[in-house]
C-alpha positions as CSV (number, residue, x, y, z in Angstrom):
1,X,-5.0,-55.7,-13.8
2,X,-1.9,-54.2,-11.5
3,X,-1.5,-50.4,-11.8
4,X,2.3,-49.3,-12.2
5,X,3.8,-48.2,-9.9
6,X,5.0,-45.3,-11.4
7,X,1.3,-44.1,-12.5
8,X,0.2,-44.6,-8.6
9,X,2.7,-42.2,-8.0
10,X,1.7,-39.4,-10.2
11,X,-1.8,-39.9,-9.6
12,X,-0.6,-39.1,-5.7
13,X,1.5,-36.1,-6.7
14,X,-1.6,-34.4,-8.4
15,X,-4.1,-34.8,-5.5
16,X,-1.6,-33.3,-3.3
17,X,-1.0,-30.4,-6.0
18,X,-4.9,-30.2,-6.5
19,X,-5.6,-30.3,-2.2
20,X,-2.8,-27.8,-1.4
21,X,-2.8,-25.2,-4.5
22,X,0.3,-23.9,-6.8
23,X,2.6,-22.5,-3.8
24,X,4.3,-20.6,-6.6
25,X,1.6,-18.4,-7.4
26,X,1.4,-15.6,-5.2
27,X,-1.3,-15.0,-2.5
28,X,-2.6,-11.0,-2.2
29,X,-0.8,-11.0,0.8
30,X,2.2,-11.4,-0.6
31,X,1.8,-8.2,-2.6
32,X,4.1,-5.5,-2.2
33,X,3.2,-2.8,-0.5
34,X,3.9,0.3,-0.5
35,X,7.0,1.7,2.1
36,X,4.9,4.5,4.6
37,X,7.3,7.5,5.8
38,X,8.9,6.0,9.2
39,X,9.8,10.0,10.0
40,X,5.8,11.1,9.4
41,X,4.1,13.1,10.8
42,X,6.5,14.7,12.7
43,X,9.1,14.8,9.9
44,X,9.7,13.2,6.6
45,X,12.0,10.6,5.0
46,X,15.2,11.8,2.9
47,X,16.4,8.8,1.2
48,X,20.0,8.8,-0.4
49,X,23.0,6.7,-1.9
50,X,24.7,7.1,1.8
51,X,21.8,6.2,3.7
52,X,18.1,7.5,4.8
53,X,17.7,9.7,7.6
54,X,14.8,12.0,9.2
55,X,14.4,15.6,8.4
56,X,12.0,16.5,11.5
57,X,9.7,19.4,11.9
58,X,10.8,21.9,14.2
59,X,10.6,20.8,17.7
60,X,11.3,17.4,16.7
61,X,14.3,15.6,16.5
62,X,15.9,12.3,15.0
63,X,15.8,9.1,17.3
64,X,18.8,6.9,18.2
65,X,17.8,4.6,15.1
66,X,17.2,8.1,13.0
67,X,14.5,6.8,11.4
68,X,11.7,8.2,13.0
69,X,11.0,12.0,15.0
70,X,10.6,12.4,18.5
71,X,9.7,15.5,20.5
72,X,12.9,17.1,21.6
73,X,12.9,18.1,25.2
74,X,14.6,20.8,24.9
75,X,12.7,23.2,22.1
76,X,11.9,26.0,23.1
77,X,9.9,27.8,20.6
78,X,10.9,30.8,19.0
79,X,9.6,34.7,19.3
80,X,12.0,36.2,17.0
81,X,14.9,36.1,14.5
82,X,18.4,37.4,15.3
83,X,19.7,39.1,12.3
84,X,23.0,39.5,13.4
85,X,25.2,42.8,12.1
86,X,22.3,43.5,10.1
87,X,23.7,43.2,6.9
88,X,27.6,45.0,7.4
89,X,29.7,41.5,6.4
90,X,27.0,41.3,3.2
91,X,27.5,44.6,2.1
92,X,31.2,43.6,2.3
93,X,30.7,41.3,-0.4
94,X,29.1,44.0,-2.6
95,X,32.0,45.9,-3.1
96,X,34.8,42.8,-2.9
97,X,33.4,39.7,-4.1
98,X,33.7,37.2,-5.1
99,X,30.6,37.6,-7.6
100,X,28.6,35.2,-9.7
101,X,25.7,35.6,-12.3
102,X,23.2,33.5,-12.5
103,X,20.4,33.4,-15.0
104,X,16.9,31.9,-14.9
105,X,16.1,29.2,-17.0
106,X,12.5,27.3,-17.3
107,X,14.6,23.9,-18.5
108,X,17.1,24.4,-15.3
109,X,17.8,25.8,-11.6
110,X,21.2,27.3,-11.7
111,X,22.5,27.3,-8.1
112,X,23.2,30.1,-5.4
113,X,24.4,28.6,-2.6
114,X,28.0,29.6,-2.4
115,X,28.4,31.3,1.1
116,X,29.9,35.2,0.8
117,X,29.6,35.5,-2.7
118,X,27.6,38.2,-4.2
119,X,24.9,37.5,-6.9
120,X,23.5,39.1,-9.7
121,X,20.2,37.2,-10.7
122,X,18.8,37.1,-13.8
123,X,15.3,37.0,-14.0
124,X,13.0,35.2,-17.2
125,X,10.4,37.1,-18.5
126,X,6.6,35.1,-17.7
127,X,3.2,36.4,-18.5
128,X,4.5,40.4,-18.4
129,X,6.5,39.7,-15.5
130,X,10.1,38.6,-14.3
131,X,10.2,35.0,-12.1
132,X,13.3,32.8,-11.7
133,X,13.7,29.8,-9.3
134,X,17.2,28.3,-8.4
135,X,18.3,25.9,-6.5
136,X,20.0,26.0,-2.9
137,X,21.8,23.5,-0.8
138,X,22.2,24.0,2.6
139,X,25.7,22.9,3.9
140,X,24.9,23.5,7.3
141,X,22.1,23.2,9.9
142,X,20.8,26.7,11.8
143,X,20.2,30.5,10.7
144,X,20.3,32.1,7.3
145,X,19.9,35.3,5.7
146,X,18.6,35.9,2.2
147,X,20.4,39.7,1.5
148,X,18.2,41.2,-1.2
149,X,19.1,44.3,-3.5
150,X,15.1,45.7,-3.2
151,X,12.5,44.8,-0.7
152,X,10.3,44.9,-3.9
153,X,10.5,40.7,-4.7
154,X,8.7,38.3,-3.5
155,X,10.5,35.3,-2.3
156,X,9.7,31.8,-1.7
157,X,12.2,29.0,-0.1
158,X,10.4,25.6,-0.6
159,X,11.8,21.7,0.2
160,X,10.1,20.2,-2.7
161,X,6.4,20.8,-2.8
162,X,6.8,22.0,1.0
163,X,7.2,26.3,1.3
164,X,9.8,27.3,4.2
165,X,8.3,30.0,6.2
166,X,10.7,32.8,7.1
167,X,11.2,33.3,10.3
168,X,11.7,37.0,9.8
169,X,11.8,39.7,7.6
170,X,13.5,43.6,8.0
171,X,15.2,45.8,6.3
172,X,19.4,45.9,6.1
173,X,21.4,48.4,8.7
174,X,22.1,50.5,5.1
175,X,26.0,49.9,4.9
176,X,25.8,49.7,1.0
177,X,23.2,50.6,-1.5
178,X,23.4,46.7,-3.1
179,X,21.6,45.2,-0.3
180,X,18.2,46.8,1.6
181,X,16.2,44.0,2.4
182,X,16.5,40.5,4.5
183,X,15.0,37.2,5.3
184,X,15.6,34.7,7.7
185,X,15.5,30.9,7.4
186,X,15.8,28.3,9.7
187,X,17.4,25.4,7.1
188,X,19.0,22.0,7.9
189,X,22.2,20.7,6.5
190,X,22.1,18.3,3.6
191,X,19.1,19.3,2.2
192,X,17.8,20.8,-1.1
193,X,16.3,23.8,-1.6
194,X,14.6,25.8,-4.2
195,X,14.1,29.7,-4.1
196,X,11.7,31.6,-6.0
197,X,11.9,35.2,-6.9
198,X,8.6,37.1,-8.2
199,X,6.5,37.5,-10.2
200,X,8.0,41.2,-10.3
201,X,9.0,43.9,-12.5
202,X,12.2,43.5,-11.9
203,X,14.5,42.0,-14.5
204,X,17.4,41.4,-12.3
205,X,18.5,41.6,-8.3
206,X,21.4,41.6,-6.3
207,X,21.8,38.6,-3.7
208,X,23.7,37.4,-0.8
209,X,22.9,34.1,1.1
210,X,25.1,34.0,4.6
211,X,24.9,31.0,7.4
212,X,25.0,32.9,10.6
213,X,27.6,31.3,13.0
């Protein structure tokens, strides 16, 4: 008795089906993995609606291709922090504006990062003491001054999880009695900061945050 023809042929489909495997089910390596930071360990990734580019440790800079940190030939690493007039323009600012409040919230980080404008920052009560963080954005790359009412505050500037170290800390020139204390940042256009005042006493502070030009 003759086979079909037809029945040969779907016999010979599943022995090639049964030989080879399902080609549609996927193989572990074709897993996704996992994107590693192209700007590590020198740097780290900052990935936007515009386009990703490298924020590099000092030292370091972009490449051609901006995706990954190379060491930048001509870093020279530095001693000390210039802080300019020593507080004089600030002080301006204390007696002329423009002036903003800006209060503390635990649900939100209300921001302070209009340049020449003076602050009063309202601090939220925590565990007997005053704290408050808020958020800055840097809209330029190099030197800025955090121009405090009281040396009495702690302050923290972090990139996410990351703490900024200051690259200086002294007291103003004393052209106004708003502003007495000030630390210097080295900060990079684009990105987002957060700073962090106490725990303290204090309920409240005055603040000025200037790019040095």
């Amino acid at each position: 008795m003759r086979t079909p023809f037809p029945a040969l042929l779907l016999a010979g489909g599943l022995a090639v089906l049964t030989a080879c495997g399902d080609d549609a089910s996927p193989s572990p390596d074709d897993t996704p993995q996992e994107q590693g930071d192209p700007c590590a360990p020198n740097g780290h990734i900052h990935r936007e609606p515009e386009g990703d580019w490298c924020h590099c440790n000092r030292g370091y800079l972009a490449s051609e291709s901006g995706l990954s940190c190379v060491a930048d030939p001509d870093y020279v690493p530095r001693t000390d922090f210039d802080f300019g007039d020593n507080g004089e323009h600030a002080c301006w600012h204390v007696t002329n504006g423009p002036f903003a409040t800006v209060t503390a919230s635990p649900e939100r980080q209300p921001r302070v990062d209009d340049f020449h404008t003076h602050y009063t920052v309202q601090l939220r009560p925590e565990n007997g003491q005053s704290v408050g963080t808020f958020s800055f954005k840097a809209w330029a790359s190099g030197d800025f001054i955090l121009y405090l009412s009281t040396p009495d505050v702690a302050v923290a500037v972090k990139e996410g999880e990351r703490v900024v170290e200051p690259m200086g800390t002294q007291a103003t020139g004393g052209f106004c009695d708003g502003l007495r204390q000030m630390v210097g940042y080295e900060l990079t256009d684009k990105v987002q900061y957060t700073v962090t005042f106490g725990p303290t006493a204090l309920t409240n502070l005055g603040l000025v945050i200037e790019h040095l030009q």
